[in-house]
C-alpha positions as CSV (number, residue, x, y, z in Angstrom):
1,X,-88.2,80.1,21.6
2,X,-86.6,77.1,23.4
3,X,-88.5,73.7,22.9
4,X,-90.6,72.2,25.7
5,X,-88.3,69.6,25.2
6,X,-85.4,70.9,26.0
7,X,-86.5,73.2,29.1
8,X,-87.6,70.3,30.7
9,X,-83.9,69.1,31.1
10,X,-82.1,70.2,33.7
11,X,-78.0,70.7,33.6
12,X,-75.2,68.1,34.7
13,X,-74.3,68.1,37.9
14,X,-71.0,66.6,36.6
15,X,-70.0,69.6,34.5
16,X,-71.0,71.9,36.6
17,X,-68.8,70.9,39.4
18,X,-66.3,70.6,37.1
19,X,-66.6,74.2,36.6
20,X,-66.5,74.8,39.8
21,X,-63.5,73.0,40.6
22,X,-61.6,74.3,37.7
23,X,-62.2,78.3,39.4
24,X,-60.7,76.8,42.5
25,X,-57.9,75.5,41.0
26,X,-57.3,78.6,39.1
27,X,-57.2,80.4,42.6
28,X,-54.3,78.3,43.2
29,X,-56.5,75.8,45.4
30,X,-55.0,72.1,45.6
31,X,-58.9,70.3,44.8
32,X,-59.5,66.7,44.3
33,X,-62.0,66.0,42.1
34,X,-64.5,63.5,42.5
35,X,-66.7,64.0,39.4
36,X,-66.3,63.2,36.6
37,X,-65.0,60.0,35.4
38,X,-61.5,60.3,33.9
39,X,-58.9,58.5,34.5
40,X,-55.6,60.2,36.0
41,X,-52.7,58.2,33.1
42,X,-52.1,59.8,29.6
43,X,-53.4,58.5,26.3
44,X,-51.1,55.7,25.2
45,X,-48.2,56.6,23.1
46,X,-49.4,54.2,20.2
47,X,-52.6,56.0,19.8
48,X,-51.8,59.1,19.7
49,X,-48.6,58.3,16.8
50,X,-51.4,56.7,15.0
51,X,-53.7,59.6,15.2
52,X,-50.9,61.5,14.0
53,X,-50.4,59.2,11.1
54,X,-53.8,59.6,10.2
55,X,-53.8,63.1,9.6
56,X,-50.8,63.0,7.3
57,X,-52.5,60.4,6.0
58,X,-55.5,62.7,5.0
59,X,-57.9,60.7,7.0
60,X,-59.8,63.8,8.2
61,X,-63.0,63.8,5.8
62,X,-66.4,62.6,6.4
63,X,-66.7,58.5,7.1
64,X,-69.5,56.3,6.6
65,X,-72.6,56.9,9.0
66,X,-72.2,54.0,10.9
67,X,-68.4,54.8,10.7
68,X,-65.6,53.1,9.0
69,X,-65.8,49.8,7.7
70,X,-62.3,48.5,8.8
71,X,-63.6,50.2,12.5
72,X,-66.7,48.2,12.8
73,X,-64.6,45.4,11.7
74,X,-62.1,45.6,14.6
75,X,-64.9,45.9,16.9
76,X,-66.3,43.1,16.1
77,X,-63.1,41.3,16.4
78,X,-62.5,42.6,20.0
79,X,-66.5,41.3,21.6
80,X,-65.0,38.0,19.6
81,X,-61.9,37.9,21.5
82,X,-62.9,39.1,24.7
83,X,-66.4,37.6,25.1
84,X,-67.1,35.0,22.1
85,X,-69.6,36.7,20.7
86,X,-70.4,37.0,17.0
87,X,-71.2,40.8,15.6
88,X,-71.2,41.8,11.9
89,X,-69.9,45.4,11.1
90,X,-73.9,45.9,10.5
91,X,-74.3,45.0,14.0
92,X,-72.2,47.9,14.8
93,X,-72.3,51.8,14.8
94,X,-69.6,54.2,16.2
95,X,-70.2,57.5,17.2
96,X,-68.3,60.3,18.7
97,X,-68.6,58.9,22.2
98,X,-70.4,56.9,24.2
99,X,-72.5,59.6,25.3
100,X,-73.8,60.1,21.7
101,X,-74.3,56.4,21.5
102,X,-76.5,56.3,24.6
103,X,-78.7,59.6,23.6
104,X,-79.2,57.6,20.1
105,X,-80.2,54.7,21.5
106,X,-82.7,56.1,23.2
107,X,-83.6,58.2,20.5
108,X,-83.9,55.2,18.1
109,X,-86.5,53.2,20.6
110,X,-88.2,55.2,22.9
111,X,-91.7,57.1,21.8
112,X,-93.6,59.3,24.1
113,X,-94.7,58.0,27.2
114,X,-92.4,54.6,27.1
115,X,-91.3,54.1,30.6
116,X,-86.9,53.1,30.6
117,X,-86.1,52.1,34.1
118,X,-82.9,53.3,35.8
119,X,-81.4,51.8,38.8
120,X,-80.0,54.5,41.2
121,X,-77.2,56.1,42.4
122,X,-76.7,56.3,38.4
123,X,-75.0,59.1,36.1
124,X,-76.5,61.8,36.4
125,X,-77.0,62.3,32.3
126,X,-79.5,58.7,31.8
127,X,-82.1,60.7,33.1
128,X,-82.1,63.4,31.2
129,X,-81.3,61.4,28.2
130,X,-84.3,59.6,28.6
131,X,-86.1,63.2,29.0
132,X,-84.8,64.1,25.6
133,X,-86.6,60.8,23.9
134,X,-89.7,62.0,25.5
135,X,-89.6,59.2,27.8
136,X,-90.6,58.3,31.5
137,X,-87.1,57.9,33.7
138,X,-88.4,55.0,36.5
139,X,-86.2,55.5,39.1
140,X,-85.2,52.0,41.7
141,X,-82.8,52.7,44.1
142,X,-80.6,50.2,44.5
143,X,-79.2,49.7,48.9
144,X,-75.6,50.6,50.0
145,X,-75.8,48.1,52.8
146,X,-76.4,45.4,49.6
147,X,-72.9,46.9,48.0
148,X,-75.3,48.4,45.2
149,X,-76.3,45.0,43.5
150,X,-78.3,45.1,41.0
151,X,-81.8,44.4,42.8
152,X,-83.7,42.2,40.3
153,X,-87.0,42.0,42.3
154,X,-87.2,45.6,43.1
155,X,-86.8,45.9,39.2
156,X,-89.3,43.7,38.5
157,X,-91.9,45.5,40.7
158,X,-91.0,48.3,38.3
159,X,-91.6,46.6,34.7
160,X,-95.3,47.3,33.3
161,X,-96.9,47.7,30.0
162,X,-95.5,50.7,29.0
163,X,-91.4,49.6,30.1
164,X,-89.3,49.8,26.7
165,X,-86.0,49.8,28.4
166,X,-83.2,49.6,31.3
167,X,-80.2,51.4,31.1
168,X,-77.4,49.8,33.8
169,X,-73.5,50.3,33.8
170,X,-71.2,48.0,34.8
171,X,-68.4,48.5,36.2
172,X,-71.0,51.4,37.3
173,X,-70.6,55.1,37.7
174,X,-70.8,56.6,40.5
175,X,-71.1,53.6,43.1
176,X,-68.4,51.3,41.8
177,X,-70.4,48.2,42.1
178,X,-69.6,45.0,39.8
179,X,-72.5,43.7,39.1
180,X,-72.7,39.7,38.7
181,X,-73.3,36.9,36.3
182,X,-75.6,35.8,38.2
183,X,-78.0,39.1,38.8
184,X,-77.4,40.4,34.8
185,X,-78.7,36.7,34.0
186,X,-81.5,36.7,35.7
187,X,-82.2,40.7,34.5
188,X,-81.6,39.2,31.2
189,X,-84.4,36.8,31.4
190,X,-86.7,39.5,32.9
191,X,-86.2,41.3,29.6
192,X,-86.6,38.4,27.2
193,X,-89.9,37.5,29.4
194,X,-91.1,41.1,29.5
195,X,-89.8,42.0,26.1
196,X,-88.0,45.1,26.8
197,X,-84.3,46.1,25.8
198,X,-81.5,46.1,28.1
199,X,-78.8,48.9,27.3
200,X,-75.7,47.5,28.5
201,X,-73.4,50.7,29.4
202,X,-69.9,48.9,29.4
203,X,-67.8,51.9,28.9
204,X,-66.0,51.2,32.0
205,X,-65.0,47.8,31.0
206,X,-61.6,47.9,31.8
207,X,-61.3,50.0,35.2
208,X,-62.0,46.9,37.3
209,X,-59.7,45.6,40.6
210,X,-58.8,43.3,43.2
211,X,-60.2,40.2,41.0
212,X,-63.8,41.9,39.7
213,X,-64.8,40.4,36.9
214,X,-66.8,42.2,34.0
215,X,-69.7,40.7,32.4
216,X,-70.8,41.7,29.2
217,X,-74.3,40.9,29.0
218,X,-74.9,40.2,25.5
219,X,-72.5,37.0,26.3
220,X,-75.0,35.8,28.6
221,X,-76.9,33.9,26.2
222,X,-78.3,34.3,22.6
223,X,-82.0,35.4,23.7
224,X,-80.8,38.4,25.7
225,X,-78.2,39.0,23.4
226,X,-81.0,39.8,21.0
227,X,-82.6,42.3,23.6
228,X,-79.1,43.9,24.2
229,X,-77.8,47.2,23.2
230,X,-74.5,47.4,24.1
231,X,-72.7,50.5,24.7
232,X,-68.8,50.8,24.3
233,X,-65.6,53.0,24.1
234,X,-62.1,54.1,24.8
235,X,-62.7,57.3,26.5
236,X,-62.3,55.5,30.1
237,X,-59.3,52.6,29.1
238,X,-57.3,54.7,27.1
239,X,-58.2,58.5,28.8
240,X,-59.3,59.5,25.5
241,X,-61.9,61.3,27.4
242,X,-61.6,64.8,25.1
């Protein structure tokens, strides 16, 4: 018997028209995909040698659960260099993709019946993610005629007793939008105020043109640092999406 749990979850939109475009393009159909996010440039040369190395190397055995020490380390290296903040390698835990990350953090702080907000248009797996945790998705749409800012009143009107979390992306997935300093700040503050956790999906960090600027949220300041959960990768800047 399948859990309650999991019948309640519906499947990606995402992979299934993946699917769908993969029988087309078997057919010998010329098909443009538009969904999932993958970038169209190879894996970098220097990666993969070094993922090569590796396995010669016999580095193929179980690591640490939080993941290698001299990982974590590097991480915390890179939010120091790009963004000035300070992380400890206990600060930090890899998984096997951003995806996993996301489903534990919810996992890790959501109990039955916490509400996790979720602007909208969003990816489609959040919601069921939040499903999973046994939590209530609260859905704001957010207004194409406003370029898909991040609407910090309309959130508001959404944040009650039972709120535990947001879950935003920026650069987001699927609209584009940037969001700014200025709206993250003041989101920031809403969660320090409200005492609720912001998870920060950054995995698209680096895809960002003509002159956008990302903004990594735990920067902001040291109070909504402390509400932060930040989520990060290399599947999008360095198409190491498999």
């Amino acid at each position: 018997m399948i859990s309650e749990r999991i019948k309640n979850m519906t499947p990606s939109a995402t992979m299934e028209q993946a699917a769908k475009i993969a029988e087309l393009k078997k057919q010998g159909i010329q098909v443009i995909g538009f969904n999932v996010g993958e970038p169209d440039y190879n894996t970098p040369i220097n990666i993969i040698q070094k993922a090569e190395e590796a396995y010669r190397l016999g580095l193929t055995r179980y690591t640490p659960a939080a993941g290698m020490i001299e990982l974590r380390e590097e991480i915390c290296r890179k939010f120091k260099k790009d963004y000035g903040l300070d992380y400890t390698p206990k600060d930090v835990i890899v998984s096997s993709g951003a995806k996993q990350s996301l489903t534990n953090a919810f996992m890790a702080i959501v109990d039955p019946g916490d509400e996790v907000i979720v602007p909208t248009p969003c990816w489609v797996s959040y919601v069921e993610m939040v499903k999973l945790a046994e939590g209530i998705p609260v859905l704001v749409a957010l207004e194409e005629k406003n370029g898909f800012r991040l609407d910090v009143e309309r959130i508001r009107k959404s944040v009650t007793a039972k709120t535990k979390a947001i879950i935003i992306n920026s650069p987001n997935n699927p609209t584009g939008a940037v969001y700014s300093k200025e709206d993250l700040r003041k989101l920031g503050q809403l969660a320090v105020e409200n005492d609720f956790y912001i998870i920060s999906d950054e995995i698209y960090e680096k895809l960002i043109y003509d002159g956008a600027e990302n903004i990594c949220v735990a920067a902001l300041s040291p109070e909504i640092k402390e509400k932060t959960i930040t989520i990060n990768g290399v599947s999008k800047a360095y198409a190491m999406t498999g």
